[in-house]
C-alpha positions as a Markdown table, in Angstrom:
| # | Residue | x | y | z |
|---|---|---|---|---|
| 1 | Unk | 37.9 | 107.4 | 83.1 |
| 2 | Unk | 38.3 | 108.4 | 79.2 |
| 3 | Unk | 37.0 | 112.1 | 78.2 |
| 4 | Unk | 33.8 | 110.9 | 76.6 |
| 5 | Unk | 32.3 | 108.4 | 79.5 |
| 6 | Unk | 33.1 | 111.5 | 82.2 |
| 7 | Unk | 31.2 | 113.9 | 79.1 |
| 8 | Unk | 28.3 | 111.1 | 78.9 |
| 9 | Unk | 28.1 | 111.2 | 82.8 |
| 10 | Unk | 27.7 | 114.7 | 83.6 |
| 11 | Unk | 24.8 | 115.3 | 80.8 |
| 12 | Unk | 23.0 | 112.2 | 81.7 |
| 13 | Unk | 23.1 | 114.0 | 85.4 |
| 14 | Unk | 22.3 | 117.1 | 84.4 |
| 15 | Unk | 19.6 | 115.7 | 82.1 |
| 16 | Unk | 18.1 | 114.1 | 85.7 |
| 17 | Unk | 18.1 | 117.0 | 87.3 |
| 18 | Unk | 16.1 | 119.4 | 85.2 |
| 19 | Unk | 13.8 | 116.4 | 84.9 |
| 20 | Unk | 13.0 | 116.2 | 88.2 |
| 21 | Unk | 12.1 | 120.2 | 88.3 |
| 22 | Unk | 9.9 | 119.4 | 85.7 |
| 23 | Unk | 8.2 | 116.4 | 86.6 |
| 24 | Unk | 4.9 | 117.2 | 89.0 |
| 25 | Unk | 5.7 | 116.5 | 93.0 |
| 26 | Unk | 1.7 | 114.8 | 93.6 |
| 27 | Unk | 3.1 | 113.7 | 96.5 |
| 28 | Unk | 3.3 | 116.2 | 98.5 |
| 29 | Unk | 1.0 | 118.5 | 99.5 |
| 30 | Unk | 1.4 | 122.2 | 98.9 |
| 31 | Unk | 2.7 | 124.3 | 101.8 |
| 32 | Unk | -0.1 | 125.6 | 103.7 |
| 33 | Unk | 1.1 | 129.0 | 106.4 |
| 34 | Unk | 0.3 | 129.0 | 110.2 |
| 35 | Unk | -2.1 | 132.2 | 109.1 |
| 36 | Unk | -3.6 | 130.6 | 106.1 |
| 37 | Unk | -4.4 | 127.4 | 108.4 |
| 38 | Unk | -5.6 | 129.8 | 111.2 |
| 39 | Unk | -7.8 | 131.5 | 108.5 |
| 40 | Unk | -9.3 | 128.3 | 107.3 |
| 41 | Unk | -10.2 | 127.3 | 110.5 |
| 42 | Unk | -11.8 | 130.2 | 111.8 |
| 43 | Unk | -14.0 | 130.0 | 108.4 |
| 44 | Unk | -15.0 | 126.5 | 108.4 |
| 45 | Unk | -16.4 | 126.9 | 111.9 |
| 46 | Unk | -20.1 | 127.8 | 112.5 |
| 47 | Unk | -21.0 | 130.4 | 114.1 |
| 48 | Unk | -23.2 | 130.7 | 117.1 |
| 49 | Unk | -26.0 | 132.6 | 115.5 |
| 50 | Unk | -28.6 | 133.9 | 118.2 |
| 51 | Unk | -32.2 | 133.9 | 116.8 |
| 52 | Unk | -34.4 | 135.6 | 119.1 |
| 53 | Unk | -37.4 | 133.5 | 120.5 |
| 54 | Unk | -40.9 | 134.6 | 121.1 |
């Protein structure tokens, strides 16, 4: 391999790389903790309210 391919091949690989930290990852969901999900649950649950009856 000449100098300048091996040159061309490592920027267009580093080039890659910092564009795939930029680019947005909307595939995949953002990490969600065992406490927040425990949280979230306990909230989205109704609560037994007791009304008094007369």
């Amino acid at each position: 391999m000449n100098r300048q391919k091996k040159l061309q091949q490592l920027f267009k690989e580093k080039s890659r790389k910092a564009n795939a930290k930029l680019a947005p990852k909307s595939n995949k969901p953002k990490y969600i903790s065992k406490a927040d999900r425990l949280k979230m649950a306990v909230e989205d649950t109704p609560e037994a309210v007791d009304t008094p009856e007369s």
